[in-house]
PyMOL commands that place a pseudoatom at each C-alpha (Angstrom):
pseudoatom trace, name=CA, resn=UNK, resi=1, chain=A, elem=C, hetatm=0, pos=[-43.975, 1.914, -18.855]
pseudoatom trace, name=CA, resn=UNK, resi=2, chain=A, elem=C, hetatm=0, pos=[-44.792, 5.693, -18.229]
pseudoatom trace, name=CA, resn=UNK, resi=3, chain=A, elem=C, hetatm=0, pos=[-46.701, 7.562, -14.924]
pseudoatom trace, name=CA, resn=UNK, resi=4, chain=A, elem=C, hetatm=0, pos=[-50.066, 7.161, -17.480]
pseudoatom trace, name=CA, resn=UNK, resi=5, chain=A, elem=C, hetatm=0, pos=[-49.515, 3.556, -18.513]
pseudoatom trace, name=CA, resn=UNK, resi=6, chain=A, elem=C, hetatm=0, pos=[-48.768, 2.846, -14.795]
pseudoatom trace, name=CA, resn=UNK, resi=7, chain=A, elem=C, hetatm=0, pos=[-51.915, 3.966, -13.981]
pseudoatom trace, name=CA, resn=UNK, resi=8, chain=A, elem=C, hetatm=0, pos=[-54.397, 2.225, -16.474]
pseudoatom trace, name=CA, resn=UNK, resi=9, chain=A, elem=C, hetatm=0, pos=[-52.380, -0.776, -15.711]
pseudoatom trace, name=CA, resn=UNK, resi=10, chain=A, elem=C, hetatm=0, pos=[-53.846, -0.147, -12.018]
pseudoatom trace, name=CA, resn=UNK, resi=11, chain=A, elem=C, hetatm=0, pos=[-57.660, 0.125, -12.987]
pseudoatom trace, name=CA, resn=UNK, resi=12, chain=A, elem=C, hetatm=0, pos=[-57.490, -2.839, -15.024]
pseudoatom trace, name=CA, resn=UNK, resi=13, chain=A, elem=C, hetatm=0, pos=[-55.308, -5.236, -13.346]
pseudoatom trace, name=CA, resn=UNK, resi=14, chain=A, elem=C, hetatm=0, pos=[-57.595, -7.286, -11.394]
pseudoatom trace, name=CA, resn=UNK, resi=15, chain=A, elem=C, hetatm=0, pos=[-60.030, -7.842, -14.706]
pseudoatom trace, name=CA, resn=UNK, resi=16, chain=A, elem=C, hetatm=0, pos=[-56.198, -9.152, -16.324]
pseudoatom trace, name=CA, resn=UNK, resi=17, chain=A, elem=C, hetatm=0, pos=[-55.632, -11.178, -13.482]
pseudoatom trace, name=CA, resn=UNK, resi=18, chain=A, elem=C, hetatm=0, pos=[-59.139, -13.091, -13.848]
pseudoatom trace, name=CA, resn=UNK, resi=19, chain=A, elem=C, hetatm=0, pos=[-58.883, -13.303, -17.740]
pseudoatom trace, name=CA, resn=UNK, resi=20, chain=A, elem=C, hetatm=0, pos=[-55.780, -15.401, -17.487]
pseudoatom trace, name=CA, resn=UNK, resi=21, chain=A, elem=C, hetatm=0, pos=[-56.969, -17.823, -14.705]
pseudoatom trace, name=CA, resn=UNK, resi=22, chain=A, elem=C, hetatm=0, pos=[-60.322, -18.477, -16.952]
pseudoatom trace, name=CA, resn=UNK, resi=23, chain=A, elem=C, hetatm=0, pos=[-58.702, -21.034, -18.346]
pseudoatom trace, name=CA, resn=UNK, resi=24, chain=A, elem=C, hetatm=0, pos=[-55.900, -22.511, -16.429]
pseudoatom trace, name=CA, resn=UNK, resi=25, chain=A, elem=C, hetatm=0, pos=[-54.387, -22.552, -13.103]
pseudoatom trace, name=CA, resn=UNK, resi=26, chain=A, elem=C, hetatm=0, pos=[-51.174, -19.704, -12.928]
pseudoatom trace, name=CA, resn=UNK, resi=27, chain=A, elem=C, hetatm=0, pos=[-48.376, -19.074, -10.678]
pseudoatom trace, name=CA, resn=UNK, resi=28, chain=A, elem=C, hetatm=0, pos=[-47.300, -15.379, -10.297]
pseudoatom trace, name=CA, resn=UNK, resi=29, chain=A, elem=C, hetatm=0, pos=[-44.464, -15.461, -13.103]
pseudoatom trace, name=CA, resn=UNK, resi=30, chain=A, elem=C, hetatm=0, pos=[-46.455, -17.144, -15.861]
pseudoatom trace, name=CA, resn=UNK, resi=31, chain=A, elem=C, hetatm=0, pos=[-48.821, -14.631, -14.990]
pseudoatom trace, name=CA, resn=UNK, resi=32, chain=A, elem=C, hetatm=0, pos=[-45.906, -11.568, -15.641]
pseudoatom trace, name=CA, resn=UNK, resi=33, chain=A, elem=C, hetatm=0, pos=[-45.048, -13.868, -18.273]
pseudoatom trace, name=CA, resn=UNK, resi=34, chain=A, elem=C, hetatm=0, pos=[-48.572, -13.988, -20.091]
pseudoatom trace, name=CA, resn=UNK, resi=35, chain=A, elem=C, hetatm=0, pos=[-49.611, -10.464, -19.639]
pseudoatom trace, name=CA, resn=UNK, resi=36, chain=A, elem=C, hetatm=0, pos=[-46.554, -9.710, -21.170]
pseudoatom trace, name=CA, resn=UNK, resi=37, chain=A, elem=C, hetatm=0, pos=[-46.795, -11.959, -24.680]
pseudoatom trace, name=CA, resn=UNK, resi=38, chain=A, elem=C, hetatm=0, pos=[-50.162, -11.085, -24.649]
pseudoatom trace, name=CA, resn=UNK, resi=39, chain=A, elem=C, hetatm=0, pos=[-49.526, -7.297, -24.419]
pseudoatom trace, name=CA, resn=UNK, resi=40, chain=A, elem=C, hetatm=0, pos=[-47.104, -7.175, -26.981]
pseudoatom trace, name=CA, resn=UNK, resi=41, chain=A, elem=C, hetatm=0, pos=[-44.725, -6.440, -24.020]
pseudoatom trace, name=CA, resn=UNK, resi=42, chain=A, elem=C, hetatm=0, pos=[-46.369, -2.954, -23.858]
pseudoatom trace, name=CA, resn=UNK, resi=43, chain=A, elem=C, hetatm=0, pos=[-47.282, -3.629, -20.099]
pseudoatom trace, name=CA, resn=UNK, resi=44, chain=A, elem=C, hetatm=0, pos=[-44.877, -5.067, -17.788]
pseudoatom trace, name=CA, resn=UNK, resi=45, chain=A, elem=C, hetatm=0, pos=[-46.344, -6.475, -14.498]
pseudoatom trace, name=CA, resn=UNK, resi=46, chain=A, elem=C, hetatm=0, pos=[-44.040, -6.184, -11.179]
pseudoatom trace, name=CA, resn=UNK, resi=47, chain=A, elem=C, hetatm=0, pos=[-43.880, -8.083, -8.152]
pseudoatom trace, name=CA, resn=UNK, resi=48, chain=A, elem=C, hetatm=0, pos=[-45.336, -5.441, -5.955]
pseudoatom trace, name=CA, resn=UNK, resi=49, chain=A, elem=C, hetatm=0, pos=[-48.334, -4.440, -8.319]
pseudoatom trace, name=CA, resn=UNK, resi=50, chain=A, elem=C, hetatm=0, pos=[-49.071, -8.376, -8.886]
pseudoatom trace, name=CA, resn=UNK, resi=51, chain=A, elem=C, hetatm=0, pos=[-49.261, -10.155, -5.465]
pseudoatom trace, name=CA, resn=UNK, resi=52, chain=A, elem=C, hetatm=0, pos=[-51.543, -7.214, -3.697]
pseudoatom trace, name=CA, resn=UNK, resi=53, chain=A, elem=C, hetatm=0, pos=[-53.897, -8.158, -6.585]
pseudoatom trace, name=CA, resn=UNK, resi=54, chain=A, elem=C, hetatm=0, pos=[-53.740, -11.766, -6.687]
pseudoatom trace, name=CA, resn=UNK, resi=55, chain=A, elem=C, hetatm=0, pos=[-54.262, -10.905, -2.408]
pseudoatom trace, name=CA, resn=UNK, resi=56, chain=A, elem=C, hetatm=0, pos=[-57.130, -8.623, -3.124]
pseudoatom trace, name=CA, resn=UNK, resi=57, chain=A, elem=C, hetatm=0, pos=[-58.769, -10.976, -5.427]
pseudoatom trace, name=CA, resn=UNK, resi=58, chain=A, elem=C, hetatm=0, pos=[-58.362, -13.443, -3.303]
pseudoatom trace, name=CA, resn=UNK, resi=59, chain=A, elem=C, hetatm=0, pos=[-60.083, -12.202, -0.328]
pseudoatom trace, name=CA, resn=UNK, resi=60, chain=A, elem=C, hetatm=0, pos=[-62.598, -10.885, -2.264]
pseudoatom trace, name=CA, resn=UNK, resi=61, chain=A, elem=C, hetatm=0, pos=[-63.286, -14.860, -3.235]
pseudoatom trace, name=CA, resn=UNK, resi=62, chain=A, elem=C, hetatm=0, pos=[-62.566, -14.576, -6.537]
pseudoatom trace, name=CA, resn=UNK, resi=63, chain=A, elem=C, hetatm=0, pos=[-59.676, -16.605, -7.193]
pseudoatom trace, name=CA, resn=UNK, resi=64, chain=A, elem=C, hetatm=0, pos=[-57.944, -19.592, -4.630]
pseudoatom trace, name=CA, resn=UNK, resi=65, chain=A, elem=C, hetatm=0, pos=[-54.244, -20.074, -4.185]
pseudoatom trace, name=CA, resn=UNK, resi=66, chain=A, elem=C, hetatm=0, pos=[-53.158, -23.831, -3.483]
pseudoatom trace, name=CA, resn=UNK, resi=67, chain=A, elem=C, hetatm=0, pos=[-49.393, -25.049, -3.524]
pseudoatom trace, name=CA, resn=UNK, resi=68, chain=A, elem=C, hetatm=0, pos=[-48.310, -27.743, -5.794]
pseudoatom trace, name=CA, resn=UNK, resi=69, chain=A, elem=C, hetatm=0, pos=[-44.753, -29.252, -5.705]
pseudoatom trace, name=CA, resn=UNK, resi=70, chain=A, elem=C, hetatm=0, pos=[-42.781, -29.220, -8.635]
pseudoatom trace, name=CA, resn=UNK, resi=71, chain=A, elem=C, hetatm=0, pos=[-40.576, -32.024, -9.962]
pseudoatom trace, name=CA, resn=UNK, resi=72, chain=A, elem=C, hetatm=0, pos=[-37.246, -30.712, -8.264]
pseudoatom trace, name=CA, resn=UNK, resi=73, chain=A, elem=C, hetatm=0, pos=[-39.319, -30.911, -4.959]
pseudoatom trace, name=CA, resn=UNK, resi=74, chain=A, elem=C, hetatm=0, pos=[-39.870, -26.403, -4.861]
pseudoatom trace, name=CA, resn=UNK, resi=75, chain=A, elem=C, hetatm=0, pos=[-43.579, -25.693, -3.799]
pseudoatom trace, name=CA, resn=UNK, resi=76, chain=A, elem=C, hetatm=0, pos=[-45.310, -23.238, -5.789]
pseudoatom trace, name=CA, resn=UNK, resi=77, chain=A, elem=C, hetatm=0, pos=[-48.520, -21.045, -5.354]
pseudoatom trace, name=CA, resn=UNK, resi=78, chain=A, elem=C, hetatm=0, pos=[-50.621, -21.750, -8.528]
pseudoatom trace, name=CA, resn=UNK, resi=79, chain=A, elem=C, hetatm=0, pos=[-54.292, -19.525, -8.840]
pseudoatom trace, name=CA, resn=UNK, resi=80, chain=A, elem=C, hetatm=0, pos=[-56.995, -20.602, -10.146]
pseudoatom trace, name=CA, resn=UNK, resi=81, chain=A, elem=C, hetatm=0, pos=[-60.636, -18.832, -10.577]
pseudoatom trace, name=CA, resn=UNK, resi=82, chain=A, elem=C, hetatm=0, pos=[-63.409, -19.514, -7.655]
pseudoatom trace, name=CA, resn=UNK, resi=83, chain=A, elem=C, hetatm=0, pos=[-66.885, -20.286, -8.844]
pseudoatom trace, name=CA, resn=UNK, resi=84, chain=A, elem=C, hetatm=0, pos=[-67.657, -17.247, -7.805]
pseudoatom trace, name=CA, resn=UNK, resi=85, chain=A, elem=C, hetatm=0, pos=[-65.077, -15.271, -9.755]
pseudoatom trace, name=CA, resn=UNK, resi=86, chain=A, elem=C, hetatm=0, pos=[-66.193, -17.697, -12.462]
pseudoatom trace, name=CA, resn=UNK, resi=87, chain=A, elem=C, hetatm=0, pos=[-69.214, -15.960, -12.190]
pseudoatom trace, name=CA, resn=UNK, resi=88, chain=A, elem=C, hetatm=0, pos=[-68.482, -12.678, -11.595]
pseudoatom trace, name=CA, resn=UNK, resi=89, chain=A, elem=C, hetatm=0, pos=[-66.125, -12.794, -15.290]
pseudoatom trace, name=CA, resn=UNK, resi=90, chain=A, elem=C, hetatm=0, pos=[-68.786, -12.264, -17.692]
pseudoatom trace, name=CA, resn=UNK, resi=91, chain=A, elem=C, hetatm=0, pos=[-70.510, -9.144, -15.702]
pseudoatom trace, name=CA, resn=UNK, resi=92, chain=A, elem=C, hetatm=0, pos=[-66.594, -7.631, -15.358]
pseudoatom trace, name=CA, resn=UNK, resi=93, chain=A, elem=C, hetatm=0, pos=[-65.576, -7.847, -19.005]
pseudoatom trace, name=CA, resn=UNK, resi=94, chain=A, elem=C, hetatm=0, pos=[-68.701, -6.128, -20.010]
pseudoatom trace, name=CA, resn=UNK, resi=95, chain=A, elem=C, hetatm=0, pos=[-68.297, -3.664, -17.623]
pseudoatom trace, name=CA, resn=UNK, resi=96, chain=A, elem=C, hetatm=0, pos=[-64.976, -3.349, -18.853]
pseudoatom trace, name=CA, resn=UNK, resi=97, chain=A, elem=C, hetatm=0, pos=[-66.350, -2.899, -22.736]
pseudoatom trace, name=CA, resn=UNK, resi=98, chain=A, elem=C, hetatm=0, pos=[-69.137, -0.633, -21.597]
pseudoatom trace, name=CA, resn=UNK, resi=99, chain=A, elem=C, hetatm=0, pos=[-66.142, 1.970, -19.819]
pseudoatom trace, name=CA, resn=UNK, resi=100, chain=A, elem=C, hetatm=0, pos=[-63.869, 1.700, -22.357]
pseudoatom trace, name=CA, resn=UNK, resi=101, chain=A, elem=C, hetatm=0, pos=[-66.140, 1.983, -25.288]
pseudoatom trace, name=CA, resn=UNK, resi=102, chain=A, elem=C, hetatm=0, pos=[-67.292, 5.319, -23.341]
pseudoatom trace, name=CA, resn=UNK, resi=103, chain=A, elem=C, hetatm=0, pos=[-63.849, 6.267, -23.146]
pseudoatom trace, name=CA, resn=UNK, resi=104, chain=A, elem=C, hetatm=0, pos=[-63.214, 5.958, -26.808]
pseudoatom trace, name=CA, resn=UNK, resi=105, chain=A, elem=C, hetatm=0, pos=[-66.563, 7.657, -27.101]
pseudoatom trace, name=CA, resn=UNK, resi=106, chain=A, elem=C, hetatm=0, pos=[-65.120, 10.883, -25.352]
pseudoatom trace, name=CA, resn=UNK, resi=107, chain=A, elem=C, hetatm=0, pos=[-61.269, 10.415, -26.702]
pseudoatom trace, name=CA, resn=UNK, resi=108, chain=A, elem=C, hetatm=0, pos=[-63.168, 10.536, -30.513]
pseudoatom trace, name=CA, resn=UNK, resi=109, chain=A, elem=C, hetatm=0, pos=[-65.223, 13.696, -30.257]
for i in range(1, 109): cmd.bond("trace and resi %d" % i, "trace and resi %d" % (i + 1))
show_as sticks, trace
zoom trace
C-alpha cells in the first residue's frame, strides 16, 4: 500500500471496522482477514493501525470487546457492535456516500 492509500485507509477505517461487526462478532485477525477478501487485497490492515481503532471505537461506545475461550483453551477478544454504534451505522455510511460522492464530484470535473 502507498503514502496515499495509507492515508484514505486512515479516514475510513473506523466506518470499515463497524461495517464488518454489523453482522457478526470479530476478533482482530478475521477482521485483517475480511477487509482484506473484501478489498480485493488492495488494502492491507496492520496491527498498529487496527487495535487504536477497535480502542477508539470502543471508548467512543460504539463497539464492546468480550473474551471467549476457544476449544484449545486460548482466550480471544471478539467485537461486536453496541446499540449505540448500531445506531450510529446508518447516519456514518451515508455520510460516507455523501463525501465520497462529492469527491468523485470534484475528481470528474
Amino acid at each position: 500500500m502507498n503514502p496515499s492509500q495509507r492515508e484514505m485507509l486512515k479516514g475510513s477505517l473506523d466506518l470499515m471496522l463497524l461495517v464488518l461487526l454489523e453482522t457478526e462478532p470479530m476478533y482482530g485477525y478475521q477482521m485483517v482477514k475480511e477487509v482484506r477478501e473484501r478489498s480485493g487485497a488492495a488494502l492491507q490492515l496492520k496491527e498498529g493501525s487496527l487495535y487504536p481503532a477497535l480502542h477508539r471505537l470502543e471508548q467512543a461506545g460504539l463497539i464492546e470487546g468480550y473474551w471467549q475461550r476457544r476449544d484449545d483453551g486460548a482466550d480471544r477478544r471478539y467485537y461486536r457492535l453496541s446499540a449505540a454504534g448500531r445506531a450510529a451505522l446508518p447516519e456514518r455510511k451515508a455520510a460516507w456516500q455523501q463525501f465520497t460522492a462529492a469527491v468523485n464530484g470534484v475528481l470528474s470535473g
